[in-house]
Each structure stands twice: as C-alpha cells, then as structure tokens.
N, C-alpha and C positions, 0 to 999 in steps of 0.2 A: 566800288573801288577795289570789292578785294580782288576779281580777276585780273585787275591791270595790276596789283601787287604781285599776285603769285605769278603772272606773265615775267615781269620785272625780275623776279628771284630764278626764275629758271633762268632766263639769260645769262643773269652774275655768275650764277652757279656752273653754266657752261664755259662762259671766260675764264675764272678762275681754275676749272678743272684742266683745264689745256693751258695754262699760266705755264709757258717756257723757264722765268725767273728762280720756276721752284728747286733749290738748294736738296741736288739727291744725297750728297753725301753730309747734310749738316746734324747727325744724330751720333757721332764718332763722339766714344768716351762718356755716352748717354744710357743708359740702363731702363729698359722696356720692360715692365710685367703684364703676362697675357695670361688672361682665364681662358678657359675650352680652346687650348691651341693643339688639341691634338686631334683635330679633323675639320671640313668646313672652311668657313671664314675667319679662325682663330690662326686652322695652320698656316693661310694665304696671307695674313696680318703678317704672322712673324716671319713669313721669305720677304714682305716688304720694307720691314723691319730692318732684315739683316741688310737687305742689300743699301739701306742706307746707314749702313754701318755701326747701327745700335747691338749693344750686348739686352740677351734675353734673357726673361725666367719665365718657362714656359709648366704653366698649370692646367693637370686635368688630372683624372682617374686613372687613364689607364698607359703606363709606363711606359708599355714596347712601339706604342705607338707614338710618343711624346721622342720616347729615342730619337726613330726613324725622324720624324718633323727636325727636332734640334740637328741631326745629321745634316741632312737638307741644308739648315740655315746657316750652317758654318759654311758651305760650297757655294752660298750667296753672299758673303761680306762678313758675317757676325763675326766678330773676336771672341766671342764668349757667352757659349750657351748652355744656362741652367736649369735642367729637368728637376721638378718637383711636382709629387703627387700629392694629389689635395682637392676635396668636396666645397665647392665654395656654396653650398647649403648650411655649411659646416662653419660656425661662431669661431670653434677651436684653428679648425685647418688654415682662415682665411687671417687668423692672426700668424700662424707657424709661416705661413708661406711667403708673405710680407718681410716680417723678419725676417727668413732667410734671405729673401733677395737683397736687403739692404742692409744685412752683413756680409754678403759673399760682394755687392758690387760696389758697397760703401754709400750707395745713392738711389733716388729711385726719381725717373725721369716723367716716364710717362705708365700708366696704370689704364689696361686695355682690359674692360670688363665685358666680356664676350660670349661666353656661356651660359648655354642656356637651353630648356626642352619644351617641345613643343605637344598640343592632344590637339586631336580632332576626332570628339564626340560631342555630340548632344546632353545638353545637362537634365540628367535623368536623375526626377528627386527618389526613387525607389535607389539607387545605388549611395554607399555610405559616402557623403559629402569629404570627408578626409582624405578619399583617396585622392583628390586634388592637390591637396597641398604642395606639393611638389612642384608644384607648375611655379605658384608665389614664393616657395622658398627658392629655389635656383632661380628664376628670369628676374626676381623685384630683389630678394635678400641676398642672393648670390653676387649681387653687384655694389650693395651697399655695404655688407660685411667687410667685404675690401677695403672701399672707399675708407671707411673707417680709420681702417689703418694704417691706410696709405696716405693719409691725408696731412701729417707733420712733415712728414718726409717730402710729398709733394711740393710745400709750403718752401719746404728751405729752396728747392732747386730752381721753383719758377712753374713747375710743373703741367704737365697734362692728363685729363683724363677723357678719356673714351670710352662711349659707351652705344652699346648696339641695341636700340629700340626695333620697332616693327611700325609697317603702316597700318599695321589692328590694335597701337596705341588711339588710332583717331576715326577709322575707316572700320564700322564693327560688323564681324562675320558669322554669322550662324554655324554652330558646332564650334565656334574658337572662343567660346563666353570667359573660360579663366585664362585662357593665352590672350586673349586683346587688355582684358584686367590687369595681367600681370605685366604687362609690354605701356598699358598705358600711366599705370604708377610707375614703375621707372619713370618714362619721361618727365612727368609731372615734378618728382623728387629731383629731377639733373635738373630741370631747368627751375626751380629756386633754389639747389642749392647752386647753380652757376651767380646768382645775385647775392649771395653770403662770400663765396671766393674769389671774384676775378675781382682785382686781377690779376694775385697770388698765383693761383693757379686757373688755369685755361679747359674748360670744358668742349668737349663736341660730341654731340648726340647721332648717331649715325638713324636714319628712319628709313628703314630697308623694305623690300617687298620681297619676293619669293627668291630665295637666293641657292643656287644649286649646293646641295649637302646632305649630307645623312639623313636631316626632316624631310626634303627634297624628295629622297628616296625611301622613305615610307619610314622612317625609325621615331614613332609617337608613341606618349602613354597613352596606355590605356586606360579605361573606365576602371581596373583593376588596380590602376595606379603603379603596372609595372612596364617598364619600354619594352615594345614590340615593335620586330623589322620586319618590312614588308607590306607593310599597310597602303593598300589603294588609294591613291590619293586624286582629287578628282582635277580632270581634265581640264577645267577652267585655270587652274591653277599649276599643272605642269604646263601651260600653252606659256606664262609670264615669267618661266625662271630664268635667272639674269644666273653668268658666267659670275664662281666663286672669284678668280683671281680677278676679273674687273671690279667686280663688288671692294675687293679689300686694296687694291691699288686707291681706290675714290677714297675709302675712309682714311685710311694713314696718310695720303696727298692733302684730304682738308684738314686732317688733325695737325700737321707741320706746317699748314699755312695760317695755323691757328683757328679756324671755321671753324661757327657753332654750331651750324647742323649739316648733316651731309645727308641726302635726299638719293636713294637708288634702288631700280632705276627713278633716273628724270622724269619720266611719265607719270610715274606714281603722285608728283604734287597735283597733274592736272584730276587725278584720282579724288584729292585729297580736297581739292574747289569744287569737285561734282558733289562730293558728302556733305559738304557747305553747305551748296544751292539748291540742291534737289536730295537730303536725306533719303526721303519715303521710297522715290524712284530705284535711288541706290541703293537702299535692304531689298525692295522686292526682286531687283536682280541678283542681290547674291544669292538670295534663299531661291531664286528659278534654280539657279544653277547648282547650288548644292542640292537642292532636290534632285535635281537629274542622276546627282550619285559619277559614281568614276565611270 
C-alpha cells in the first residue's frame, strides 16, 4: 500500500502547488520572522514573503547582507522590513530577536525557522567529537530556541510555523552522519509538537533535497568545526540541485495554504519509497557514489 500512498501524495501535492485559488496578497498587516534570511532559501523566503505583502524581521549574522535582502523586499511589496542580527544557536539572541520583532510589529504571524549549516565528512573518531556540535546546535536548537519564544505570540494570532527539514532526515548519507541526525530530530520534534498545537497554530515541515545555495556552493564545516568555502562537492549531488527561488516559492505557497509538509523536489518522495523498500540497495548506492569522490 505504501507505493499507491506515496503515488497519491505526489499527485495532491502537484494539484495543490498549481492551486489557481491561492490568495497572493492575503499576508497584508501580517508580520513574518525569518531565521538565515540573508542568503539561500531564507532570502528567496522573504522576496515571497514581501511580495505577498507581509512585513519582515529578517535574522542572521551578518548585517550588510541582511541590508541588501530587506532592500530587495521592500521593491517586492513588504511595508516593513526589520533587520536584526542574531545567532539562533544563541538561547540569548533567539529570545532578543523575537521580542524585538513583536514589539516593533505588535504581532508575530508566522515564524520561518530556516537556518542552518551543513558538513560533509566522515566521522573520524581520532578527531575531538565536539567539534560537531554545531551542526545540532544551529539545524535541531537554532529552530527550537525560536519556536520557544515564539510560540504565545503565535497562539494569539492563529499562527504559523515553518520549518526547513532535509531529505537526510530519512534517506541517510555517508559523510552526512551529524547533518541527517540533526535534520532528522527537527522533523521528529515538528511533527509531535504539530499534535500538542494545531490547531492554534499551524505547522509545515518543508523536506528539501539539494537546494542551490551557499552549501550548494561548497560553504561546509569542517572536521575542524570551522566553515570553509569552497569545498568540492560531489557530482552526484550538484547533478540534483533544484532553483533556490522555486524551492522557496513551494514552501511559503504550502505554508499559506496551510500544508504540513512541503516535499522538494517532487521526486525526492519517490527517493524516499525506494529507502523504504529496498534500504540495503539505497546505502550501497550512495556510499558507490561518494566513494567516487567529486
């Protein structure tokens, strides 16, 4: 049964994405908070954002680039776009930055938890296990610190939250041992706390595959535990990168049609039934292919 299920779900999920009905400008007078919107999938979030007429609070580290983005969203619809810098690894930052947005907009609508880094190495026990951490604090903590805070605020409006999983929550990759860990507690976490909140507030999990962006283009930690650009990334894997701005038109189109999950690409669930029925098959071909190296 399950193939004729997942068959069934890719259809919905096609009608639904091409859904004429959807309401572009009903986000007017509604207050958007985006984590990692200042490159990637976060900044394409908030030009989807603006153009459907939501005010932003756009969070990341680094400020001149946060500018530039909020610049951008104002030329696409936004009435009002809030730059703040802040670590959402960061207990303190992810309280400061909530609170600001929901004293500068009076409300907070929807809570876009989006940030997040990626490694690809092999877990080598001779290297000090710590320097991981980072992976689980920003992709698993960096979303939940939020939620935290966000989550009264949410309550009163009706709210939403989104949140940007990986298909190495389910589908597990050699050399990605703490990024599919840390992508696959997220999921795990939104989808029971989605049965504690709805229908207060409205969850949607987005389960993304290879999405063009900074990781895209080689920006991973290292085994050193510090980000380097540039990193070879292997060929099996730049052959499946999916256009940022389709990627983030999908997610903010399911999160306003209220969708719990948003699946992209499409192809990726037929991925996700092959891990099902034939596991064994599917590791030995990943681990071919990363052996091959870039």
């Amino acid at each position: 049964l399950l193939p004729l299920f997942l068959l069934f779900d890719v259809l919905c999920s096609f009608v639904f994405r091409h859904n004429k009905l959807e309401e572009r400008n009903g986000l007017h007078g509604k207050a958007v908070l985006i984590t990692g919107a200042s490159s990637g999938i976060g900044e394409y979030m908030a030009y989807e954002y603006a153009k459907r007429g939501a005010s932003l609070a756009l969070v990341a580290r680094r400020e001149d680039r946060l500018q530039k983005v909020g610049a951008k969203a104002r030329c696409f619809g936004s009435p009002d776009v809030l730059v703040i810098c802040g670590d959402v690894s960061s207990f303190d930052d992810c309280r400061k930055f909530v609170n600001t947005t929901v004293n500068h907009f009076g409300r907070l609508d929807h809570l876009v938890n989006n940030a997040g880094i990626f490694n690809f190495y092999s877990v080598n026990w001779g290297v000090e296990i710590t320097k991981f951490s980072p992976v689980m604090d920003t992709n698993f903590w960096g979303s939940v610190y939020p939620t935290y805070f966000a989550m009264p605020h949410l309550k009163k409006t009706r709210g939403k939250i989104v949140v940007n999983s990986s298909v190495a929550a389910t589908v597990h990759i050699p050399t990605l041992a703490f990024y599919c860990a840390s992508k696959a507690a997220l999921w795990s976490f939104y989808e029971a706390l989605r049965a504690e909140v709805e229908p207060e507030v409205g969850i949607t999990i987005a389960t993304l595959g290879f999405v063009e962006s900074e990781m895209s283009d080689g920006k991973v930690m290292s085994k050193e535990g510090k980000m380097n650009d540039g990193v070879r990334i292997p060929q099996v894997v730049r052959e499946t990168i999916m256009g940022t701005e389709a990627c983030a038109r999908a997610i903010v189109g399911g999160a306003c049609r209220g969708r719990r999950r948003v699946t992209e690409p499409q192809w990726f669930k037929v991925l996700a039934m092959a891990n099902y029925l034939f596991p064994d098959i599917l590791q030995w071909v990943f681990t071919f292919f990363v052996d091959m190296g870039p």
